[in-house]
C-alpha positions, 0 to 999 in steps of 0.5 A, a space after each residue: 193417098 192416092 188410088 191408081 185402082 183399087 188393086 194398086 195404091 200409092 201411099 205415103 208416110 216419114 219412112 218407107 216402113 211407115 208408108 207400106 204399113 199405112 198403105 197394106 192397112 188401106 188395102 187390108 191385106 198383109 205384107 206378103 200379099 202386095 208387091 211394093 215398089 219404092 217411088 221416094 224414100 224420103 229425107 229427114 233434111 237438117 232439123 226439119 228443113 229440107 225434109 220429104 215423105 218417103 212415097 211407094 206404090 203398092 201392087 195387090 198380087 194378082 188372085 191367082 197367085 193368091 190361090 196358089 198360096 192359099 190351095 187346098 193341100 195334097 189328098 190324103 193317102 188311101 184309106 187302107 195306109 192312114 192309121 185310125 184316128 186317135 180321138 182326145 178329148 179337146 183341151 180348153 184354149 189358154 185365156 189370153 189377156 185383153 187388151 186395153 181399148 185404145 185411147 179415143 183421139 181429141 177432137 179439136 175444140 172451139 176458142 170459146 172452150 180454149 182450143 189447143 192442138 197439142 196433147 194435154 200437158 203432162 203433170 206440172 209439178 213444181 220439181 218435174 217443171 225443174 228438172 225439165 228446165 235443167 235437162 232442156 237448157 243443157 240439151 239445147 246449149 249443145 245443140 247450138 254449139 254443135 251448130 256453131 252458133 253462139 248464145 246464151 240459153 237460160 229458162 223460167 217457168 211461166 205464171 198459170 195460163 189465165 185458161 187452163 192453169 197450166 205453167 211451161 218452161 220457157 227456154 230463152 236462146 239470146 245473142 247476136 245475129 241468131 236469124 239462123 235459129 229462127 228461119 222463115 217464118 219461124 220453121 227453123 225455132 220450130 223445128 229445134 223446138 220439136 227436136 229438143 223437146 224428143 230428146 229432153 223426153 227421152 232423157 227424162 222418159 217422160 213427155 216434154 212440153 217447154 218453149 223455145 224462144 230466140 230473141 223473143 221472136 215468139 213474144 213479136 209473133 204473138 202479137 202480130 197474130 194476136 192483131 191478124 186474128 182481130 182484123 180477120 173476125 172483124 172481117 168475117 163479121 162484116 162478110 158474114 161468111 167463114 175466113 180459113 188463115 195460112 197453115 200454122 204450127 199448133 202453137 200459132 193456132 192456140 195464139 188464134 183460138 185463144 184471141 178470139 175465145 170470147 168474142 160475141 161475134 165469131 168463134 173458130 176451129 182447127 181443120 187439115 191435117 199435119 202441116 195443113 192444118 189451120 184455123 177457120 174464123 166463123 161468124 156466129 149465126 
């Protein structure tokens, strides 16, 4: 966010709602305090892939204009026209419900403690675990279909993490001349990942948290990640100073942290935010 005063700031978020109410919390002030000019009102793109912030520019009114609106009312009429005042005993005030105290955020941990970015996992029970599998595979065949890309989507569900113990379904797209699902770097599989794991949720009103593959394209990017994180602690160790890799998606970055969780030599962590959010390898002094 940034500030052009501190009566005026510019602020930004998915929609132009959502970029007011984070900019009108920054200011601490209300809606109809501010004046608010819409600069960018942002795109979705298609499946991730061309999308922007919505940006606006919110104007504190002047405290003028505040006073107007908060001045004292009109005096009162003389003393010989107000009738006397009634006097009654004050009623109690209703009890009002308290709310729940809001859910402390997670703070990202180091590969030694098996670091992953993502909410833990909802409860994988064999029959939630299925009748994920079954929702997620019918979803993301008329997803491609409609995308008039041909493939054959199947899913299983994965052996407990060596870690954490945790299984997820692996939905698998295989055909030919599938590139189009994937995209550079892997943002187009990403971005059908994210958007079927919503709809997934929101069928079966509860979180999703499967995989998806295209022509094992995760499995080779595992790998490569897997030989980038050790020939860049061996660096860090040889440097003795921190090495801060590319921005990646928490799924990569989980690759990292769990490459390197019982190294001797370096641990890691997860610093930025949103799409800049990457892994930083550390010496261990």
């Amino acid at each position: 966010m940034a500030f052009s005063s501190n009566q005026e700031i510019e602020s930004r978020g998915a929609t132009v709602d959502a970029a007011v109410s984070a900019g009108l919390e920054r200011l601490g002030v209300t809606r109809d305090q501010v004046k608010v000019i819409v600069i960018d009102e942002g795109s979705r793109g298609l499946l991730g892939i061309g999308s922007r912030e919505a940006i606006v520019r919110l104007i504190v009114n002047p405290a003028e204009d505040q006073a107007a609106k908060t001045a004292a009312p009109p005096p009162p009429p003389p003393a010989a026209q107000v009738p006397p005042p009634v006097r009654e005993t004050p009623k109690p005030a209703p009890a009002v419900a308290s709310k729940p105290a809001p859910r402390p955020v997670q703070q990202p941990q180091t590969s030694g403690e098996g670091a992953e970015d993502e909410d833990d996992a909802s409860t994988d029970t064999p029959a939630n675990l299925e009748s994920e599998k079954e929702v997620a595979v019918e979803i993301i065949s008329t997803l491609i279909d409609k995308m008039h890309v041909k493939g054959e989507v199947s899913g299983y569900t994965t052996e407990p993490d060596d870690l954490t113990g945790q299984r997820v379904n692996m939905i698998e797209i295989k055909g030919d001349d599938l590139g189009v699902l994937i995209g550079p770097r892997g943002e187009t599989l990403d971005s059908l990942q994210f958007l079927s794991r919503l709809m997934v949720a929101h069928r079966l009103h509860r979180r999703a948290n499967f995989v998806v593959d295209v022509e094992g394209f995760r499995q080779r990017r595992e790998q490569a990640l897997t030989r980038l994180a050790e020939r860049m602690a061996d660096k860090a160790r040889q440097r003795g100073e921190p090495i801060g890799l590319e921005p990646m998606s928490a799924y990569e970055r989980r690759i990292i942290h769990m490459t390197l969780r019982n190294s001797e030599f370096v641990y890691t962590e997860s610093t930025g935010e949103g799409k800049q959010r990457r892994v930083r390898i550390i010496p261990k002094q």
